[in-house]
VEXBA-396016 format. One record per residue (C-alpha): x, y, z. Coordinates in steps of 0.25 Angstrom, whole numbers, plus 5000, padded with zeros to 4 digits. Each point is the difference from the previous one (the first is absolute). Example, Ala and Ser with C-alpha at 12.3 -4.5 7.8 and 13.67 -1.06 7.14 Angstrom:
<recs>
    px    py    pz
  5049  4982  5031
  5006  5014  4998
</recs>
This chain:
<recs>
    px    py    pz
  5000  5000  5000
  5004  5014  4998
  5002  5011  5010
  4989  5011  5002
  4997  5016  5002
  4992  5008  5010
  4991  5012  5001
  4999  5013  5007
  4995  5014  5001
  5006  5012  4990
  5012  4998  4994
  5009  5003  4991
  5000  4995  4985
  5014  5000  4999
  5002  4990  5011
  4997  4989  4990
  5016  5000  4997
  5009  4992  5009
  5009  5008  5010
  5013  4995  5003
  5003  4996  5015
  5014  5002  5006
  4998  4989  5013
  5010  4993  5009
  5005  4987  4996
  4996  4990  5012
  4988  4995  5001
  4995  4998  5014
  4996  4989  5008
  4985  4997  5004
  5002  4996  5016
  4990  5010  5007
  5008  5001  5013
  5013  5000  4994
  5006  5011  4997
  5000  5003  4985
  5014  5005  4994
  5000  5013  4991
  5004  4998  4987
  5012  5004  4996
  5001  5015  4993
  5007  4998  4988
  4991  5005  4989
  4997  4993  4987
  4989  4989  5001
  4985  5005  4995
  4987  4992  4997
  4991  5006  4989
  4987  4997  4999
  4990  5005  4988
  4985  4996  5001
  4996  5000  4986
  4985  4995  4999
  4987  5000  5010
  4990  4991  4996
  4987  5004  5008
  4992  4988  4993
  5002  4992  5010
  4993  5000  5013
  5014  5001  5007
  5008  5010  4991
  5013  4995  4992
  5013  5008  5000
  5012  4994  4990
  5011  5008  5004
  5015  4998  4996
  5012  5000  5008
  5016  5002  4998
  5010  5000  5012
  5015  4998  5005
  4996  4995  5013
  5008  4987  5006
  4989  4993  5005
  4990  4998  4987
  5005  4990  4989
  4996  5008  4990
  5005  5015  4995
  4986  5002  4992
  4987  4995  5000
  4990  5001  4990
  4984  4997  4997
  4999  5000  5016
  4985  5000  5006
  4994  5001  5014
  4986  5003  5005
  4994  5011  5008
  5001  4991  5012
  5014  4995  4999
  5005  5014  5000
  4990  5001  5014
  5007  4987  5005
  5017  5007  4995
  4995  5010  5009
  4997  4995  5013
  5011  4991  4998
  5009  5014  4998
  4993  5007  5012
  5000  4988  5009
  5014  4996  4999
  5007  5016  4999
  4997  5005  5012
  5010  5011  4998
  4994  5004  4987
  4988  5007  4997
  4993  4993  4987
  4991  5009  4993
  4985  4995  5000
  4996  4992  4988
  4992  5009  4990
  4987  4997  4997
  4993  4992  4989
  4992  5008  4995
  4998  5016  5002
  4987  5009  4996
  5003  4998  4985
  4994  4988  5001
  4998  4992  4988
  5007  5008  4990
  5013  5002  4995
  5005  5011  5009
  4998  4989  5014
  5008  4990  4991
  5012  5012  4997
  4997  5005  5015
  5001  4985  5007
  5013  4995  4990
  5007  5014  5004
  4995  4999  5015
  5009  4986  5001
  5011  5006  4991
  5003  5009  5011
  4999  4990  5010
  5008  4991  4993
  5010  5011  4999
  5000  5002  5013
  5002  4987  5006
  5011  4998  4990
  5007  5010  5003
  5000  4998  5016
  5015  4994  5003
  4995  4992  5010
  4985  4994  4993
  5008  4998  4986
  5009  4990  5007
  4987  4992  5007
  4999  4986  4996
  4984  5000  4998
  5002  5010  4990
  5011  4991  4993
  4989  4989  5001
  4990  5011  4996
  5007  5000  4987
  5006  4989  4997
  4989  4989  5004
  4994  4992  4988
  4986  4998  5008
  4991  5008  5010
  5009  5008  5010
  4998  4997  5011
  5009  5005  5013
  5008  4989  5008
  4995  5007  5014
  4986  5002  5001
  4999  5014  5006
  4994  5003  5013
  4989  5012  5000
  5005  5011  5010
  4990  5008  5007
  5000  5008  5011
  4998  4991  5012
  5012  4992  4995
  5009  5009  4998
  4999  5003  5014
  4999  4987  5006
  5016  4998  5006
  5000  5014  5008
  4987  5009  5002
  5009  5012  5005
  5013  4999  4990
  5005  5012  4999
  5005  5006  4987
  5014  5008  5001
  5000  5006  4986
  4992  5012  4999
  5000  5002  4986
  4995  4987  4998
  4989  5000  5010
  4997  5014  4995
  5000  4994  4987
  4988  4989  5004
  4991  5009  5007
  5000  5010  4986
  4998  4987  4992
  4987  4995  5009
  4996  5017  4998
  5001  4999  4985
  4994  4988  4999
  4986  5004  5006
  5003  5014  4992
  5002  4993  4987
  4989  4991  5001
  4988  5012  5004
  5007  5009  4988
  4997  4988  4991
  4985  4998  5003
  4998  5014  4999
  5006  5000  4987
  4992  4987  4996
  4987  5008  5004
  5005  5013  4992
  4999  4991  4989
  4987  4993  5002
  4995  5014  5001
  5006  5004  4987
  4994  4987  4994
  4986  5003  5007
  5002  5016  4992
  5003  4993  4987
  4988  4992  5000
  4992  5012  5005
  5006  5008  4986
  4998  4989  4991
  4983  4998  5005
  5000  5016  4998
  5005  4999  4986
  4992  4990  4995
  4988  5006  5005
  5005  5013  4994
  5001  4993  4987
  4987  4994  5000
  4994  5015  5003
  5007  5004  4989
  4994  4992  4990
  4988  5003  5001
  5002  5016  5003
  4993  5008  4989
  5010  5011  5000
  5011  4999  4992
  5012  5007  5007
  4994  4994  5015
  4997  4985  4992
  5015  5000  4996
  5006  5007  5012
  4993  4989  5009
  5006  4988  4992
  5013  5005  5001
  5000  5005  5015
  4994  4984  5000
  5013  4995  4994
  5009  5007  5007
  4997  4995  5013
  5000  4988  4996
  5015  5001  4996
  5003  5007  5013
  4993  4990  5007
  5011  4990  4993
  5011  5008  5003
  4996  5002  5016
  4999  4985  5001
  5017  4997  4995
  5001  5012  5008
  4993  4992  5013
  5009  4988  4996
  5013  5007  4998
  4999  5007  5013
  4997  4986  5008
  5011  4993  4994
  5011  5012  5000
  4998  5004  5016
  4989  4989  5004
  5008  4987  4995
  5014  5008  5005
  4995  5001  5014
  4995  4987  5002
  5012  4995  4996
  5009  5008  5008
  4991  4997  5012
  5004  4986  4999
  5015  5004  5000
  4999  5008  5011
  4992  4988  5008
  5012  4992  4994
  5010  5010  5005
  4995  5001  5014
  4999  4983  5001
  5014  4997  4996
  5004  5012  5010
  4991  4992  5009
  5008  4986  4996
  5011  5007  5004
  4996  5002  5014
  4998  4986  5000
  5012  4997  4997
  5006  5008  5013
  4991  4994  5008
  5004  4987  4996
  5015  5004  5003
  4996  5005  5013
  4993  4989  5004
  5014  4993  4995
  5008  5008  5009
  4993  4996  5011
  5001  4987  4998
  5014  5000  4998
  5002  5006  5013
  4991  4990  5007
  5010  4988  4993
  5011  5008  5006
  4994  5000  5014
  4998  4986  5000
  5013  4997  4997
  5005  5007  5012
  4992  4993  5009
  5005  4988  4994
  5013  5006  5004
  4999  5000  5013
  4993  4987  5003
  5005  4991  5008
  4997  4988  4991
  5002  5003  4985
  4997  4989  4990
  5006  4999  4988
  4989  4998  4991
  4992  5011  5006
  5014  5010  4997
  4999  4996  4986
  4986  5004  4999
  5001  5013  5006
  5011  5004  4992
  4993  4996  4987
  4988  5005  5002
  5009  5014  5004
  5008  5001  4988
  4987  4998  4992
  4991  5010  5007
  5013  5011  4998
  5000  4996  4986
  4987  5001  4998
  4999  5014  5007
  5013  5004  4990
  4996  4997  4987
  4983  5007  5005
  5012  5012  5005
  5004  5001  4986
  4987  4999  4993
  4994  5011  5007
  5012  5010  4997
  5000  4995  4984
  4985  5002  4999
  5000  5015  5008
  5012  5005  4991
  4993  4994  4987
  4985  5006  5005
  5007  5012  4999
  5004  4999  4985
  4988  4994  4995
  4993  5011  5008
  5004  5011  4991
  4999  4992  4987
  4988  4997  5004
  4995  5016  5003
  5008  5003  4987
  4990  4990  4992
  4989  5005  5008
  5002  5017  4997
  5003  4996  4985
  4987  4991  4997
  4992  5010  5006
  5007  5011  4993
  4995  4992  4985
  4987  5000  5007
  4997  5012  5004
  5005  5004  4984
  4992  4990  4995
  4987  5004  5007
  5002  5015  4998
  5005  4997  4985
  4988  4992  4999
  4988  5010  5006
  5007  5012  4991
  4999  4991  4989
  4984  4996  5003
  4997  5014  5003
  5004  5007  4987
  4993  4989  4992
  4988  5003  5005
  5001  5015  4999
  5004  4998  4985
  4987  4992  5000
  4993  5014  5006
  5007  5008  4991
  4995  4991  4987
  4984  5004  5006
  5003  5015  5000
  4995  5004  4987
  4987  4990  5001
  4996  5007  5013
  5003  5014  4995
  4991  4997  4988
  4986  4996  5009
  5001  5016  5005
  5004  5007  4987
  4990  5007  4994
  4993  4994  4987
  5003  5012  4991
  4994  4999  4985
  5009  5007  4991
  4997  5008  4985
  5009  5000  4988
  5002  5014  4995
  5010  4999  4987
  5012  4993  5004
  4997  5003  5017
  4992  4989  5009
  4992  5013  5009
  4991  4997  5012
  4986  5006  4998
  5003  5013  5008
  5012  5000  4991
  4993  5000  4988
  4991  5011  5004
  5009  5009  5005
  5008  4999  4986
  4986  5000  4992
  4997  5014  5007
  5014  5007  4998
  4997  4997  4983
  4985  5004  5002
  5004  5012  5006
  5012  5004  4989
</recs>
């Protein structure tokens, strides 16, 4: 089988060509309690990924995609005729989030936005998982994550070799209710993300109700056009009769256009803020997990020093059996090991929170920017059609109240009445 694409909210054309990624060249080991060694920084290894084609003719969409690399790991340098569905890309993501806890993996996109069925959902969902792709690629630790290699270079239905556990807010604080988190900026960090989140999620129903409005107004026009048609038809006077049946066909034009303005707006700002409320949900979990994480090497630590008493006791026993020794000291070195390597997790996933904090605020301001453009682009766009459609009526309107004037021919001149009097007086009167 091939490997897939995904969707998403507004995003660039242009993301449909690869982007090069620059990552470190040791891929890391999958022990959740062991710390995981940073890859080298020697730069020179990538992984490109190009989706090339969604078919939405399925009940599960179908991205085909491609791929090149330089990675050690893959036995491959390309990849070609690749496809995946929609729910294998959701099942490379869990597996990413689940096993990264020092990384922040950007929400799937969705598969489908409020285009929906046409071509523009189709072009909005194939560059939605171009970016995501993009950006999972180019994260120098996801690019060396072995269910991504198996992602890729699977000939049947990926599925990932640890079955993820669903995080939620109870579990994360299972190990210690009162862990304490000594990193401000980080801590700082979680409580913006549960803000946004509830900020993101109430802008996007409004928006979503801005629209049906709009849709409700367009339907509201069109009703009113027809009926002014149908009024014009059987109006006697000429100028009215016309001017009806136009000011009738106009609305219903307008009432076009204000329903792909209702659409555009909902899937410019409405399906961006649903989709960067989940983010900000999945920013403030992984902040959680890391909490977790602490509370695990707390609990460590105590345990280590509770080995360590035991052993002192057994020190100064009267008795001491051999067997009993032994055992101590196992269980020691092993609980001291343990608490080491939790030591070294929680310092690699703070420091690499950090990073993948800011890249992730970067991505953040930038899609929003080439929202907001592309909604107020967009509304301008929408707005001035339907003045044109205004501007077009003009002249029909001004006809109904213009004066009916008959007019004479006198000679080679077109004279009103009056006109023609006044002139037949003048030569009377020479």
């Amino acid at each position: 089988m091939a490997v897939p694409q995904e969707p998403s909210a507004s995003v660039n054309e242009g993301l449909n060509q690869t982007r090069q990624v620059t990552t470190n060249k040791v891929s890391r080991p999958r022990q959740r309690n062991d710390p995981l060694p940073q890859p080298p920084q020697d730069e020179g290894y990538y992984l490109r990924i190009s989706i090339t084609t969604l078919d939405k003719n399925r009940r599960d969409p179908v991205f085909k995609f491609k791929a090149i690399t330089n990675l050690p790991r893959f036995k491959h340098t390309s990849y070609s005729h690749l496809e995946r569905t929609y729910n294998e890309f959701e099942r490379l993501y869990n597996s990413l989030a689940y096993s990264n806890p020092e990384c922040i993996v950007p929400a799937l996109p969705f598969s489908a936005t409020s285009y929906q069925g046409t071509e523009e959902d189709e072009r909005r969902v194939k560059n939605a998982m171009q970016q995501w792709v993009n950006r999972v690629s180019m994260n120098p630790i996801l690019c060396h994550d072995e269910e991504l290699r198996s992602f890729i270079e699977t000939d049947f239905a990926f599925i990932p070799a640890t079955k993820p556990r669903k995080r939620s807010g109870s579990f994360i604080f299972r190990f210690s209710p009162e862990v304490k988190d000594g990193d401000m900026d980080l801590a700082q960090a979680k409580s913006t993300s549960h803000a946004l989140e509830s900020h993101f999620i109430e802008i996007s129903k409004n928006v979503q109700k801005l629209a049906k409005s709009r849709k409700g107004l367009a339907i509201c026009n069109n009703e009113v056009g027809i009926k002014s048609h149908a009024l014009g038809t059987v109006e006697k006077h000429p100028p009215l009769s016309n001017g009806l049946r136009r000011l009738g066909k106009t609305l219903q034009i307008i009432s076009e256009l204000q329903r792909s303005q209702a659409i555009s707006e909902a899937a410019a700002l409405g399906d961006f803020f649903s989709y960067y409320a989940i983010n900000a949900r999945i920013v403030k979990e992984t902040l959680s997990n890391r909490l977790r994480i602490i509370s695990e090497h707390e609990n460590a630590v105590k345990e280590t020093i509770s080995k360590k008493r035991y052993m002192e006791r057994l020190k100064s026993s009267t008795s001491i059996k051999t067997d009993k020794v032994d055992e101590a000291l196992k269980d020691f070195k092993y609980a001291e090991n343990y608490e080491q390597n939790l030591d070294a997790r929680v310092k690699r996933v703070t420091k690499n929170l950090h990073s993948e904090l800011r890249n992730y605020e970067n991505n953040r301001t930038q899609d929003f920017i080439k929202s907001i453009k592309e909604y107020v682009n967009k509304q301008i766009m929408f707005e001035k059609q339907q003045l044109k459609e205004l501007e077009k009526l003009r002249p029909d309107i001004n006809a109904i109240t213009k004066r009916n004037v008959r007019t004479y021919t006198l000679g080679e001149e077109e004279l009103s009445a009056r006109a023609v009097a006044e002139k037949l007086s003048i030569t009377f009167a020479k």
